[in-house]
Structure formats: structure tokens, C-alpha cells
C-alpha positions as CSV (number, residue, x, y, z in Angstrom):
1,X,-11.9,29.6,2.0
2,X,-11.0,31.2,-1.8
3,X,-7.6,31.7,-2.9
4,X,-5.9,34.9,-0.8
5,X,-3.5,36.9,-3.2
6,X,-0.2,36.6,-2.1
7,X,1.8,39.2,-1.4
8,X,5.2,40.6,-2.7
9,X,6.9,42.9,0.1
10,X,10.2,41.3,0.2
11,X,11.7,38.2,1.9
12,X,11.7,39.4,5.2
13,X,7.1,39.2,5.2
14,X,6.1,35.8,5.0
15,X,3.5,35.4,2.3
16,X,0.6,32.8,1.6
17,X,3.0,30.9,-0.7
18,X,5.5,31.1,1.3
19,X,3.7,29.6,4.3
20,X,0.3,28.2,3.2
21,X,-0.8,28.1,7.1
22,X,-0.3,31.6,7.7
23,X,-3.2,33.3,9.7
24,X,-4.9,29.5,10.7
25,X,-5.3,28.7,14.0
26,X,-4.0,25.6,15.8
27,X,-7.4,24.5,16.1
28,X,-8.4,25.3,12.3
29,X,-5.0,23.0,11.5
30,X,-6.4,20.3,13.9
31,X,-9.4,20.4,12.4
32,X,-7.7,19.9,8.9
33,X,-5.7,17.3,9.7
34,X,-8.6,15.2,10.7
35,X,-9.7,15.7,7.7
36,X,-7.5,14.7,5.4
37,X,-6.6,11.9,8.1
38,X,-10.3,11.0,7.8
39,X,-9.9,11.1,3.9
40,X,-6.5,8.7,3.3
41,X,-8.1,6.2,6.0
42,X,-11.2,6.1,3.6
43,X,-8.7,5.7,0.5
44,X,-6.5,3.4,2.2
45,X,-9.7,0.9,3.7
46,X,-11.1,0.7,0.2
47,X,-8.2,-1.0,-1.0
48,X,-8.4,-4.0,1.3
49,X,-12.1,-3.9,2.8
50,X,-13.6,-5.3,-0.8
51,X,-11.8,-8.3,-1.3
52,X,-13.3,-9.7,2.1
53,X,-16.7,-9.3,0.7
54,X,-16.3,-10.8,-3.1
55,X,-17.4,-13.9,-2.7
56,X,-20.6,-12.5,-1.1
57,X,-20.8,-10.0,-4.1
58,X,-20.2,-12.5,-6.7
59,X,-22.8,-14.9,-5.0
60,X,-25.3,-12.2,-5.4
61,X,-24.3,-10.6,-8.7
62,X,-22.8,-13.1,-10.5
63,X,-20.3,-13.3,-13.1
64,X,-17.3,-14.6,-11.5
65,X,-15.0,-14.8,-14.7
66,X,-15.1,-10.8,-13.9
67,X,-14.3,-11.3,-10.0
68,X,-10.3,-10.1,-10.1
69,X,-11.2,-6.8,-11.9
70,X,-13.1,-5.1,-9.0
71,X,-9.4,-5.1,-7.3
72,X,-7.6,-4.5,-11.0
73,X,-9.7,-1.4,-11.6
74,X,-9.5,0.2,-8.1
75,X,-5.4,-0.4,-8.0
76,X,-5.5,1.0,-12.3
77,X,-7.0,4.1,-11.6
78,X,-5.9,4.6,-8.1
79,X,-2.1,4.3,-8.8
80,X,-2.3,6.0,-12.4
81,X,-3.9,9.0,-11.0
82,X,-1.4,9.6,-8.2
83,X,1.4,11.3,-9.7
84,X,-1.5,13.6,-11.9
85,X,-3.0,14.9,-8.8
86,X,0.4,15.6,-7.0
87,X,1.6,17.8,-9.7
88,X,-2.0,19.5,-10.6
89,X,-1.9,20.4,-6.8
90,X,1.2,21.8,-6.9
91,X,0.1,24.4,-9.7
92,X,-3.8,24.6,-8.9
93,X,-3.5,24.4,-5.1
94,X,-4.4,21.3,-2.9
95,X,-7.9,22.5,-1.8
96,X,-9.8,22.2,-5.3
97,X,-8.3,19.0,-6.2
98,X,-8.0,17.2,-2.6
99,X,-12.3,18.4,-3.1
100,X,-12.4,16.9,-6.5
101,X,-10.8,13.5,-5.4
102,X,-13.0,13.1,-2.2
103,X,-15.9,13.8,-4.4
104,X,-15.0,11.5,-7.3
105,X,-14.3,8.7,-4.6
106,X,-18.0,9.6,-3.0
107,X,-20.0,9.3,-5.6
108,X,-17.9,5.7,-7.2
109,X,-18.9,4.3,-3.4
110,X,-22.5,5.4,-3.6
111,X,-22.5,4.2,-7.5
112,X,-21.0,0.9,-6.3
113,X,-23.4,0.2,-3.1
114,X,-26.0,0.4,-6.1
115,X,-24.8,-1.9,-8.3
116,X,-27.4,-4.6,-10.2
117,X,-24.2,-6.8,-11.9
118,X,-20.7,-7.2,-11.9
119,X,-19.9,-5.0,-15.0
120,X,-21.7,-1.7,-13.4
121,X,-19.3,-2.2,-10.2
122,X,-16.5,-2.5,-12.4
123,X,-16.7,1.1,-13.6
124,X,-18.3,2.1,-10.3
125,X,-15.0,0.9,-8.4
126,X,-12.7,2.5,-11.4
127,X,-14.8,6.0,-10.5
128,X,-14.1,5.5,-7.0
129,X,-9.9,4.6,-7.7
130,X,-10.0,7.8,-10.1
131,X,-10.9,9.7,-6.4
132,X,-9.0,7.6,-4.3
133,X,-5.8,8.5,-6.0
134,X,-6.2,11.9,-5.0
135,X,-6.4,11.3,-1.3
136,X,-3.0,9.8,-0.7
137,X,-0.4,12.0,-2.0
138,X,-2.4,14.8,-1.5
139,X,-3.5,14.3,2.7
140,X,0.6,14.3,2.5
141,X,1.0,16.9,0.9
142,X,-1.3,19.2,2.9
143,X,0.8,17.7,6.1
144,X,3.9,19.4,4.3
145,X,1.6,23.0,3.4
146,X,0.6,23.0,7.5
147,X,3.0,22.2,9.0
148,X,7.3,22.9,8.5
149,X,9.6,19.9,8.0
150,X,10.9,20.5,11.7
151,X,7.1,20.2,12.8
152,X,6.0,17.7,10.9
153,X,7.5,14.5,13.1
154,X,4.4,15.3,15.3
155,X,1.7,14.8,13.0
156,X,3.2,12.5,10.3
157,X,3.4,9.1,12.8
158,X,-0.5,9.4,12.8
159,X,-0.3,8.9,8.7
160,X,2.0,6.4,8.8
161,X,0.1,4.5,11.8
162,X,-3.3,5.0,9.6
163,X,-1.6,3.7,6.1
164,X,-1.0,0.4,8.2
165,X,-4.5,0.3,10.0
166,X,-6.0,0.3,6.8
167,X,-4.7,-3.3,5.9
168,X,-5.4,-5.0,9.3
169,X,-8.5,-3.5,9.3
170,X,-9.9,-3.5,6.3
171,X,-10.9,-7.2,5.8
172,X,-11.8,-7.1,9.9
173,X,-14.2,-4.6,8.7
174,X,-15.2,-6.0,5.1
175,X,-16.3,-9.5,7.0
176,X,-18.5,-7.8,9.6
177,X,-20.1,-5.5,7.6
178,X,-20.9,-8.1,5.0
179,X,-21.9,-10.8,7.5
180,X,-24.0,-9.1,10.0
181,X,-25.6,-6.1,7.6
182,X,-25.0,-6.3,4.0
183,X,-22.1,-6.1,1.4
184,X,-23.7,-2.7,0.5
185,X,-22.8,-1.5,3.3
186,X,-18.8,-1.9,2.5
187,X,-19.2,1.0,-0.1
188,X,-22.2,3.3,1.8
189,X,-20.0,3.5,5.4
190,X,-17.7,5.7,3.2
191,X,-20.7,9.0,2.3
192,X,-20.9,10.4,5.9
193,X,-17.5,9.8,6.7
194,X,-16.3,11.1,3.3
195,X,-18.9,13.9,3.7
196,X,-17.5,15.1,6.8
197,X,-13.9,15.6,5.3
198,X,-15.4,17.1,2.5
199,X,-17.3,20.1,4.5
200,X,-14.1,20.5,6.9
201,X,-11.7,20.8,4.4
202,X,-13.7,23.3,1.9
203,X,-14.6,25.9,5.1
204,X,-10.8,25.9,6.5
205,X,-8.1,24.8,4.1
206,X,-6.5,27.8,2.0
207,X,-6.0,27.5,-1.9
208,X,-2.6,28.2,-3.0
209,X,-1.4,28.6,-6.5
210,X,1.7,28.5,-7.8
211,X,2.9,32.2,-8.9
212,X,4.3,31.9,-12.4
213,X,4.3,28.3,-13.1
214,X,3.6,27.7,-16.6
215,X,0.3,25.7,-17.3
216,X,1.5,23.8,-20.1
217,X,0.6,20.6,-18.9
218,X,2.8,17.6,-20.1
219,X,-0.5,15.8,-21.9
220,X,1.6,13.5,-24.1
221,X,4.1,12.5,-21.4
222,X,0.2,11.7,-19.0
223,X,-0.7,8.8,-21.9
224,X,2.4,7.6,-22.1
225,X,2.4,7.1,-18.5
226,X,-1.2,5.8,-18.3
227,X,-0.3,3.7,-21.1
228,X,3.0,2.2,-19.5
229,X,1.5,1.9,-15.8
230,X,-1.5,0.4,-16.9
231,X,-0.2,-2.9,-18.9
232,X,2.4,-3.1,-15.8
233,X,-0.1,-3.6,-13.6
234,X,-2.8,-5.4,-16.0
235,X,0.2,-7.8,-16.4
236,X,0.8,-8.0,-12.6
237,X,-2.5,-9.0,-12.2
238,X,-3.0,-11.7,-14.7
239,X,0.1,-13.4,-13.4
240,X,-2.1,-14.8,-10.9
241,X,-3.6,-16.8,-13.5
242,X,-1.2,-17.4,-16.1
243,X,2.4,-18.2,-16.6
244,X,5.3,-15.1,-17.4
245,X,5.9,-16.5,-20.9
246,X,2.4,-15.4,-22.2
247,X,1.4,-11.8,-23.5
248,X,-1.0,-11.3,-21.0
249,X,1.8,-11.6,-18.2
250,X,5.5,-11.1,-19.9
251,X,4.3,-9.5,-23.2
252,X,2.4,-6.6,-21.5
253,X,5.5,-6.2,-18.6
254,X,7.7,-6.0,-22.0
255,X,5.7,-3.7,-23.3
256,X,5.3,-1.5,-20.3
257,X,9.5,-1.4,-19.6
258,X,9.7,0.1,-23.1
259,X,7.0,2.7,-22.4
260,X,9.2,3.6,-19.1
261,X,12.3,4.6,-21.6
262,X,10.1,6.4,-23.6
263,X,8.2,8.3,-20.8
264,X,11.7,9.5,-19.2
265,X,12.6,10.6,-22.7
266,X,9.5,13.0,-23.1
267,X,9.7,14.1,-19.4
268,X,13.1,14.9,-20.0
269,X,12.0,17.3,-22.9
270,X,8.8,18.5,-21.3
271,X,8.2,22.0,-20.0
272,X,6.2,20.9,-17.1
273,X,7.3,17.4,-16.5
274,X,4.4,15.3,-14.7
275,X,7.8,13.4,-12.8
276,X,10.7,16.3,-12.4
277,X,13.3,13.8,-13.6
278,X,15.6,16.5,-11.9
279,X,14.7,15.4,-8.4
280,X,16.6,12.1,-9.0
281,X,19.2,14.1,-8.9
282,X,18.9,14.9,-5.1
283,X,20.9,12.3,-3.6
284,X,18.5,12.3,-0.1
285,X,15.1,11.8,-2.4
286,X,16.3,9.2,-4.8
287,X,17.5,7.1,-1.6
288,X,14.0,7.5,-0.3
289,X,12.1,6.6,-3.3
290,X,14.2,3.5,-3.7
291,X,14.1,2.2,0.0
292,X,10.5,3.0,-0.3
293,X,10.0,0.8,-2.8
294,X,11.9,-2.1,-1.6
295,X,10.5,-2.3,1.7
296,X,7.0,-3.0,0.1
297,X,7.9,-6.2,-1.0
298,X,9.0,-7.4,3.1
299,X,5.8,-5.0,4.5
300,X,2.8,-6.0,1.3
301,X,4.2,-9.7,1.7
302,X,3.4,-9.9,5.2
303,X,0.0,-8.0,5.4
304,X,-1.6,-10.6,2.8
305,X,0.4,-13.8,2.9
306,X,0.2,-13.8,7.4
307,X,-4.1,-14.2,7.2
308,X,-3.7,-16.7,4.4
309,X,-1.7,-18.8,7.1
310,X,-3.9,-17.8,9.7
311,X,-7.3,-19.0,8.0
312,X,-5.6,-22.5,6.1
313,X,-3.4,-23.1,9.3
314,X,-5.2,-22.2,12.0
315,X,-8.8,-22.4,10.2
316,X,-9.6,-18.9,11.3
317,X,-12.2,-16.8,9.6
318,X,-11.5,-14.4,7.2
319,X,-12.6,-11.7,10.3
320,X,-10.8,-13.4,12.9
321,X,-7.4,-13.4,10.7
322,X,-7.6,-10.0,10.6
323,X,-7.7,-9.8,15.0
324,X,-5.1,-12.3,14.9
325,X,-2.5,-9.7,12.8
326,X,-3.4,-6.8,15.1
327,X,0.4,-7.8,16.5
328,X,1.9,-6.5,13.3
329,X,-0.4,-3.3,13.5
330,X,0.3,-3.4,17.2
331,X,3.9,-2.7,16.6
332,X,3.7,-0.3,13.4
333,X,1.4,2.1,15.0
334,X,3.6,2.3,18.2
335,X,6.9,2.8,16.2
336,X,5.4,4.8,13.5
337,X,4.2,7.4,16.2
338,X,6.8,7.3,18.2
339,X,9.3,7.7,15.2
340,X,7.5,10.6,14.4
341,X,7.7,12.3,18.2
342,X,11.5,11.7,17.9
343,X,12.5,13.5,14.7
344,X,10.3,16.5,16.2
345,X,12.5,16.3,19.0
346,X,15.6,15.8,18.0
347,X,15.8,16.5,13.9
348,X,17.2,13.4,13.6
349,X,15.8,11.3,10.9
350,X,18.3,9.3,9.5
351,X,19.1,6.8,12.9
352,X,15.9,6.5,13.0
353,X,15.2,5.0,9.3
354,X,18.3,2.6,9.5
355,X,17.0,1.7,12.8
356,X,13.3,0.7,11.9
357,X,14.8,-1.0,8.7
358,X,17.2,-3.0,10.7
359,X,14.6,-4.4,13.1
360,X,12.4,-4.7,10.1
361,X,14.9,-7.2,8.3
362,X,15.0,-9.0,12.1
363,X,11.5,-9.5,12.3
364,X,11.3,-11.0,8.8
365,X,14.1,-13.0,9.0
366,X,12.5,-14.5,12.1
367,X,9.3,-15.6,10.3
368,X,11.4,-17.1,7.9
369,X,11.2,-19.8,10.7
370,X,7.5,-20.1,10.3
371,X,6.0,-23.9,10.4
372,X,2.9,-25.7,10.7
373,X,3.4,-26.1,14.5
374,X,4.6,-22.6,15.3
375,X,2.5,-20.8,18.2
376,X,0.7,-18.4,17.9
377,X,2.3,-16.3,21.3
378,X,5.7,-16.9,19.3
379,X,4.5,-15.9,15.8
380,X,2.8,-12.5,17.3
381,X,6.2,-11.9,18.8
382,X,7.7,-11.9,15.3
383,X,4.6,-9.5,13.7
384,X,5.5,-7.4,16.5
385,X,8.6,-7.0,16.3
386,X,8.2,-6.5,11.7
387,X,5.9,-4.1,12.4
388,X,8.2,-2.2,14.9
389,X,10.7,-2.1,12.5
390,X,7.7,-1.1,9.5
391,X,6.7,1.9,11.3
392,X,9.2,4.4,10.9
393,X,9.5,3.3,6.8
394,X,5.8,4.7,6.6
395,X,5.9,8.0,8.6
396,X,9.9,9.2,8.6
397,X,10.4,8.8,4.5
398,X,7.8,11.5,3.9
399,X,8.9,14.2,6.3
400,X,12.7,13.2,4.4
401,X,11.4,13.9,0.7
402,X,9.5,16.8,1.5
403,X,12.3,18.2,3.6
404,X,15.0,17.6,0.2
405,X,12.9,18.6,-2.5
406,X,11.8,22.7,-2.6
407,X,8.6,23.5,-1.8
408,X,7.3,24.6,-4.5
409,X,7.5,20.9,-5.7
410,X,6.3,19.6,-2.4
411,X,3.2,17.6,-4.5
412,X,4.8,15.8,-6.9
413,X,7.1,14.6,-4.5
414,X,4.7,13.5,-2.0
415,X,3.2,11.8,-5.3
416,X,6.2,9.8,-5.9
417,X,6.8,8.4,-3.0
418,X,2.9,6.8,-2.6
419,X,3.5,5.9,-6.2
420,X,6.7,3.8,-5.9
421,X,5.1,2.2,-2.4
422,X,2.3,1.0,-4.3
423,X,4.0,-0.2,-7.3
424,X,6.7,-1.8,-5.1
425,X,3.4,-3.8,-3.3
426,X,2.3,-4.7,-6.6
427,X,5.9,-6.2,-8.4
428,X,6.6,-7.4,-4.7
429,X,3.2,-9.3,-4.4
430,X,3.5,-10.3,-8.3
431,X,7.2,-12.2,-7.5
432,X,6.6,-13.2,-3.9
433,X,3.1,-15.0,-4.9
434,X,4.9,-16.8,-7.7
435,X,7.8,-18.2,-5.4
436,X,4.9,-18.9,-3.5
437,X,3.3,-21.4,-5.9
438,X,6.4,-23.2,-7.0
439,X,7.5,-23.6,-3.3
440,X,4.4,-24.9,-2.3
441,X,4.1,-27.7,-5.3
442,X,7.8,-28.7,-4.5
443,X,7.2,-29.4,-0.6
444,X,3.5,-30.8,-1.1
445,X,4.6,-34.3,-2.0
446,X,7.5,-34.5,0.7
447,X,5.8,-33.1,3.0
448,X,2.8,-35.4,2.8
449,X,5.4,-38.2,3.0
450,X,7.0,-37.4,6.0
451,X,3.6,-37.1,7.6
452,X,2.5,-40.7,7.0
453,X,0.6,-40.3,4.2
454,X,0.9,-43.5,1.4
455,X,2.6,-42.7,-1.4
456,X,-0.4,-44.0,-4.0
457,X,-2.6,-40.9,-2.3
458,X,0.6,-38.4,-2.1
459,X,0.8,-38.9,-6.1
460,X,-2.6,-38.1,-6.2
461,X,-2.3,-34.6,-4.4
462,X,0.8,-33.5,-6.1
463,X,-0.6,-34.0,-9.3
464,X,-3.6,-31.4,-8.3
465,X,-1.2,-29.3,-7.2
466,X,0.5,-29.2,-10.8
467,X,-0.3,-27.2,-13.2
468,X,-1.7,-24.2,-12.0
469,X,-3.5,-26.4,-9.5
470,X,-1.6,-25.2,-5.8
471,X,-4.1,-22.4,-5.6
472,X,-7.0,-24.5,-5.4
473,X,-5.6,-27.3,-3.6
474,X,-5.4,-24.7,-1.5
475,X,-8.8,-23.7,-1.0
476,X,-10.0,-27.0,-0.4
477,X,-7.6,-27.1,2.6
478,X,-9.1,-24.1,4.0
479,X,-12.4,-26.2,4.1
480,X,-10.5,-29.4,6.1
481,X,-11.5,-32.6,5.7
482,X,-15.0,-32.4,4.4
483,X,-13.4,-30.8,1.1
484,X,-10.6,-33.2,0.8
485,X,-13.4,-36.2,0.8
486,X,-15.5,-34.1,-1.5
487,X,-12.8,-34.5,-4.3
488,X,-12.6,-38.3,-3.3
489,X,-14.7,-41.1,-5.2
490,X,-17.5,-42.3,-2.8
491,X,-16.2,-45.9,-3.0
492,X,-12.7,-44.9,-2.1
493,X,-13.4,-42.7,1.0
494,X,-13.0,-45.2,3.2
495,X,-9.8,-46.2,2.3
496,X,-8.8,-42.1,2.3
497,X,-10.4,-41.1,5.6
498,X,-8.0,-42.5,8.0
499,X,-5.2,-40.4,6.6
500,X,-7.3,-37.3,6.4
501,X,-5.0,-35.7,9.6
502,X,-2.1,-36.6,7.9
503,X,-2.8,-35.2,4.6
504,X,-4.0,-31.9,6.2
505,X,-0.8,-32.2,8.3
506,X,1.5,-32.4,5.2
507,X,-0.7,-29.8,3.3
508,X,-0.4,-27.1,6.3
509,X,3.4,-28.0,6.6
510,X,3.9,-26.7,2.4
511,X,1.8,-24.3,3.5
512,X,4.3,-22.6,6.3
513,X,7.4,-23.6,4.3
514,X,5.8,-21.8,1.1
515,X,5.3,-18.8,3.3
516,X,8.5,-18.8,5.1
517,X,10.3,-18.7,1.2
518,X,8.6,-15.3,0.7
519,X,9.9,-14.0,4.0
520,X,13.8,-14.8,3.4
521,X,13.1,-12.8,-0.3
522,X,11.5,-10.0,2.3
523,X,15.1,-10.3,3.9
524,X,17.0,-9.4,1.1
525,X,14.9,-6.8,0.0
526,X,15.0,-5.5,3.0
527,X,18.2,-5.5,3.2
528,X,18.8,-4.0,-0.1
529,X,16.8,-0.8,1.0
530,X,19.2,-0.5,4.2
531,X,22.5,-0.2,1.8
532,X,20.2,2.4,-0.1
533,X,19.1,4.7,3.2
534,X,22.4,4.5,4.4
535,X,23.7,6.5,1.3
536,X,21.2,9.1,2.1
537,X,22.3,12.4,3.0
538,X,20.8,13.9,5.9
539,X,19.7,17.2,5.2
540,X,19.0,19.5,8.7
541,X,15.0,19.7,9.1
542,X,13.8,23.1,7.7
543,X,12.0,25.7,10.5
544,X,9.8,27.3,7.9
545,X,8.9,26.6,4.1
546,X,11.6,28.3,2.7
547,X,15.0,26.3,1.1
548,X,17.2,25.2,3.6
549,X,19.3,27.7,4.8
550,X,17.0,31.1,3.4
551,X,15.3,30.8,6.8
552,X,17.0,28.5,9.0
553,X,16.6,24.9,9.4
554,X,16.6,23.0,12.9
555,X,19.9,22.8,14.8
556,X,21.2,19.1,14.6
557,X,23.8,17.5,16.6
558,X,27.1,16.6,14.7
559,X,27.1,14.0,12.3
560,X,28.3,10.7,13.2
């Protein structure tokens, strides 16, 4: 559909701008909304369907000193692009660049299906992030243009409940695809899904631009955000191979907090500022962007570090650790629709935030019990319950900032908050995989002790474990007992086999402990992002897209 003019014939006459729905039918705003659902689930698999599949990939293409940047680039491009496309849509319209990103992300998955060597699906998978970033913020964003803030609990539960599908899923999809057809086939699932969106959304969705917004775009405040996010998260990522004292780790984090100071200063000047640093200013946005951001560190910690357990634990598959955390999705997609359905009804949002943080903080602080011996009935009672509480976080915040901010900044906002969530993962997983490591080299020798193990092959262990080692100590765990022997001399087997049980006992023991330590730092984040949505104003849900009060808002029951 092309861009309708608007109209100007007062207030009282609703306008394309003023309602970017007007004249669709419920079916044509169905029909969207599948869509752009089909679109963020696409976006959102991509991001955890890969890593399933690397070794495969690397086994096949080689160079393996290149392995972590086929995740780097993806998250680079992905996250950097985010807060670009949110403001671009909210000047140029959603339509042409929701079209763009779907397209970019198309042909980076066809590009990357074809790859002949690692470097090619490096740039492939950066092509595909440069897309990708386009499909979160704005498949929210288009929510916000359909549908009004009183409206929206209905349909937003669905986006929330797909957001967490995507990282249960994904590596349950990544290791069937890639052990019963091919690793190719990771990247080509994504062309007639992607192609479907794609057709839907150019023959219904309307293109509304922004009357009167200036177009000088804020170029030199973009590099010095691509500048500053990049070495954050270059830094982020090469903290899983070297210490925080290095450049590589500390010196680019060092760098990248300077370029933050700098990049608020040149927004703060800027004419049209990619982040509106005046939106900090709304008490009822800031507290969602900050809760936001804390409760990645609990929600990321638990959707990657709960299959590690599963797989060196239990010695599930990669695909089976995946159906043994459908608890956690269980309860996130029940909560996060439900949530929805209940600020529709009732226009209540804030009871239901504080709620689904408070049970979130329960549930993690209940897997902070987590041991080598805990069942697996009780341990999917926990997920269930984190995920419960997870829900609402994912679904609720993004009705709240669009409802606070006006709507003629509806993209940038809906920007922001997908930015700071995956940022928050990032630091979170960056911090939490670090108290990991220490935790687990600390309890490894202990641990081994009070299993039986003799104290001439416990000194043995702990010293692979030093150094940098804990990771790949870890690896041979996941193998059992014919790894552990594989590291021992032939002649001394004998002697070592016997204690084989115990050693895995004490190893899977660090293990759980090593996990449980990232949970009770979940905790306190957790909590930290309760005292912050507590300050949050409640703001009465809007009835149409005008400010609050121009054309009514939804009746709310008194405060408490």
C-alpha cells in the first residue's frame, strides 16, 4: 500500500498520522500481525539456532580460531542497528524499513546457507544481523501503529511469548536440522518463511511519515554510537577468552564508557537525536528501560547456563536440553499471555509488573539451591515458576513505554527498550560467565574431595582447571569417562579408572554450585529492577493514539 496523504481538518477527524490503522480491517490487522510476528520469530531464532550447529559448521568449513565471530557479528550488527531503524521508522514510516530489514536478513541467510569457508559466513551472518536489527524494534512498533495502548494487552503477550520461544527453541531446532538434514538448512528455513512476511506486509501495512520532522539526521552522533557499542560488545565477547585487565577485554570496555559520555553530549546538541535524551526525563520510561535491563541478567542467565547443566549433568544432547527447558518456556508463554489479556481488561499494568518480577526473583532464588542430585520434577518446578514470573517483563514493559512516550516517538522508544534488553544479556552473560569460572575452579578441588577422590588425582584436576582451563575441563566432563581417561597416561589408567564415578561426581557437584552462584547474582538483580518498577508512575492506558488526555485514556480504578 503507498503512503496516503494525511489530512488536516481539525482535531475532531482522525487522520492517517493520527491513527495509522485507520480504514484496515480486523482481518487486514490479523494478517499483519502475523507478519511481523512471523518476522521477530525469524530474528529472534537466528540468534540462538546457530550456535547448535557450529561445531558441525566448523568441522566442514574449517577455521576454528574464527568460530566465536559467527555469534560476535550477528549480536554487532544486530544490536548496533536497532536504535537506527527505530528512529528512521519514525520519520520514513515502518513499512519501507520493516521491508528493507526483512530483506537484508533474507538475502545474509541465503548468502550464509552458501557459504565455502568460515570468513564468507562471517560477513554473510553480519548482512543477516544488519536485517535482523530491523525486525525487533520495529514488529513493536507496528504493534503500537495498530493497535492503541488500551488494545494492545491483547496482542502484545503473543510477542513477549515468541521473544522467549526463540531461546528454547532455537538450539531444539539448530540440532535437528543439522543432524537429520544439513547445517544449510539452519539459514535456508528462514526464505519462505521470511518471504511470506515480506509479501503480507508490503500489500497491507500503510506507510506513514512524519509531517514536519526535520531530516537532518544525527550522522556524527550514529558513529559515535557504532563506535562505542561495538568495542562494548567486541570486549564482551573476548572476555570469554581473556582476563579483564587486557585491552582486548578492559581496554575496549574503557574505551567504550568514554564514547557513552561523548555520545550523550552530541545527542544532547543534536537536532534529531538518534536517542531523545529527553525521554529519560519521563519518570514511567526511564523506570522501564532500567528494569528492562536488569532483568536480562536473571532471564539471559537462565536460558544459556540451565542446558549447559542439563547436557554435563544429566548428559543430555544438545537437542534434548532444549525439551528438557520447555518448563521455563512453559511458564513464560502462559504468564506472558495472560499478562497481556489482563492489562486489556483491566488497564492495569503496574500490579502486574511488580507481580511477575516478584515471582521472578522466587523462582531464581530457588535455583540458587541447584546441586548435582537435584531432580529433574523439582528443578522444572523452579523453571516454571522463573519463567512465570519472566513473562510479564517481556510483553507488559512495551505496552508501558509506548503508552508514556508520544506517539510520534513511538519507534525510538520501542528501539530502546530491545536495545537495553540485549545489552543487559550481553554485560549480564559477560559478569555471570566470569563468576562462573572462578566459582567452578574454587569448588572443583573440594568438591572432588568430599567425593572420595585421592588427593594426588584432585591436584591433578584442579591444576587443569587453573588458568583459563575450567572451560575445558569442562568439555571433557560432557564426554564422561572416556574423556577423562583420554587425558590420562595409558600406564596410569588403571590406577585412575576406579575413581572415574567419583571424579565425575565431584566435577558435576562444581558444576551445580557454579551455576547456583550465578542465580543468587540473578536475585539481586532482580531485585534491583523491582525497587526500579516500583518508582514507576502509572500512566492511564490511552484509547486512541493521541497524548493522554487529548482523546481519552482508559478508565482505571483508584490507585492504591
Amino acid at each position: 500500500m503507498d503512503s496516503i496523504p494525511v489530512e488536516a481538518d481539525g482535531p475532531a477527524v482522525p487522520t492517517l498520522q493520527d491513527d495509522p490503522a485507520l480504514g484496515l480491517s480486523h482481518r487486514a490487522k490479523m494478517e499483519i500481525l502475523g507478519a511481523v510476528m512471523l518476522g521477530l520469530l525469524l530474528g529472534a531464532l537466528d540468534q540462538t539456532v546457530v550456535s547448535v550447529a557450529l561445531p558441525t559448521i566448523v568441522t566442514q568449513l574449517g577455521g576454528q580460531e574464527l568460530l566465536t565471530w559467527t555469534i560476535t557479528i550477528y549480536l554487532l550488527t544486530s544490536t548496533i542497528t536497532v536504535p537506527f531503524y527505530g528512529k528512521l521508522s519514525d520519520l520514513f514510516g515502518r513499512r519501507p524499513l520493516l521491508m528493507i530489514g526483512i530483506v537484508l536478513f533474507l538475502i545474509g541467510s541465503a548468502l550464509s546457507g552458501l557459504s565455502q569457508n568460515m570468513t564468507q559466513l562471517i560477513i554473510f551472518r553480519g548482512i543477516q544481523g544488519l536485517g535482523a536489527g530491523a525486525l525487533f524494534p520495529i514488529s513493536l512498533a507496528v504493534i503500537g501503529d495498530l493497535f492503541t495502548p488500551a488494545e494492545r494487552g491483547k496482542y502484545q503477550g503473543f510477542f513477549g511469548a515468541v521473544f522467549g520461544l526463540s531461546s528454547i527453541v532455537g538450539p531444539l531446532l539448530g540440532g535437528f536440522l543439522t543432524e537429520r538434514v544439513s547445517w544449510h538448512w539452519i539459514f535456508y528455513i528462514n526464505l519462505p518463511l521470511g518471504l511470506i512476511a515480506l509479501a503480507v506486509i508490503w500489500r497491507l501495512l500503510p506507510t506513514v511519515k512524519r509531517v514536519g520532522a526535520s531530516h537532518n539526521l544525527d550522522y556524527l552522533g550514529a558513529a559515535v554510537f557504532t563506535v562505542a557499542v561495538g568495542s562494548l560488545l567486541v570486549g564482551l565477547t573476548n572476555k570469554q577468552t581473556q582476563d579483564w585487565g587486557t585491552f582486548e577485554v578492559g581496554g575496549l570496555i574503557a574505551i567504550s564508557a568514554v564514547l557513552a559520555l561523548v555520545f550523550i553530549f552530541v545527542e544532547s546538541r543534536a537536532k534529531e537525536p538518534i536517542v531523545p535524551l529527553g525521554l529519560w526525563r519521563n519518570r514511567t520510561y526511564a523506570a522501564s528501560i532500567t528494569s528492562t535491563f536488569l532483568i536480562s541478567f536473571g532471564f539471559f542467565g537462565a536460558a544459556i547456563f540451565l542446558p549447559q547443566w542439563f547436557q554435563f549433568v544429566q548428559g543430555a544432547t544438545p537437542t534434548n536440553s532444549g525439551l528438557y527447558s520447555l518448563a521455563l518456556l512453559a511458564g513464560l508463554i502462559i504468564s506472558s499471555i495472560g499478562s497481556g489479556q489482563i492489562v486489556a481488561r483491566t488497564g492495569r499494568y503496574k500490579p502486574v509488573i511488580l507481580g511477575g518480577i516478584a515471582i521472578m526473583a522466587v523462582g531464581l532464588f530457588l535455583m540458587t539451591n541447584l546441586r548435582a542430585d537435584t531432580s529433574l520434577p523439582v528443578l522444572w518446578v523452579w523453571m516454571f515458576i522463573t519463567g512465570f514470573g519472566i513473562g510479564p517483563t517481556l510483553s507488559v514493559f512495551t505496552i508501558v513505554v509506548q503508552n508514556a512516550v508520544p506517539f510520534r516517538q513511538l519507534g525510538v522508544a520501542t528501539s530502546n527498550l530491545t536495545f537495553f534488553r540485549q545489552i543487559g544479556g550481553s554485560i549480564g552473560l559477560a559478569l555471570l560467565g566470569t563468576v562462573f569460572g572462578n566459582r567452578f575452579t574454587e569448588e572443583l578441588a573440594p568438591q572432588m574431595v568430599n567425593a572420595g577422590v585421592p588427593q594426588q588425582l584432585v591436584s591433578q584436576f584442579a591444576s587443569r582447571a587453573g588458568g583459563g582451563g575450567a572451560s575445558k575441563l569442562i568439555e571433557v566432563g560432557k564426554d564422561q569417562s572416556a574423556s577423562l581417561l583420554a587425558g590420562i597416561p595409558e600406564q596410569f589408567r588403571p590406577l585412575v579408572e576406579p575413581f572415574v564415578p567419583k571424579i565425575l561426581n565431584g566435577l558435576h557437584q562444581a558444576m551445580s554450585l557454579s551455576i547456583a552462584s550465578i542465580f543468587q547474582i540473578g536475585v539481586v538483580t532482580t531485585v534491583a529492577a523491582l525497587a526500579v518498577a516500583f518508582v514507576m508512575r502509572e500512566i492511564p492506558l490511552r484509547t486512541s493514539h493521541a497524548p493522554a488526555g487529548e482523546r481519552g485514556a482508559m478508565p482505571m480504578p483508584m490507585a492504591e
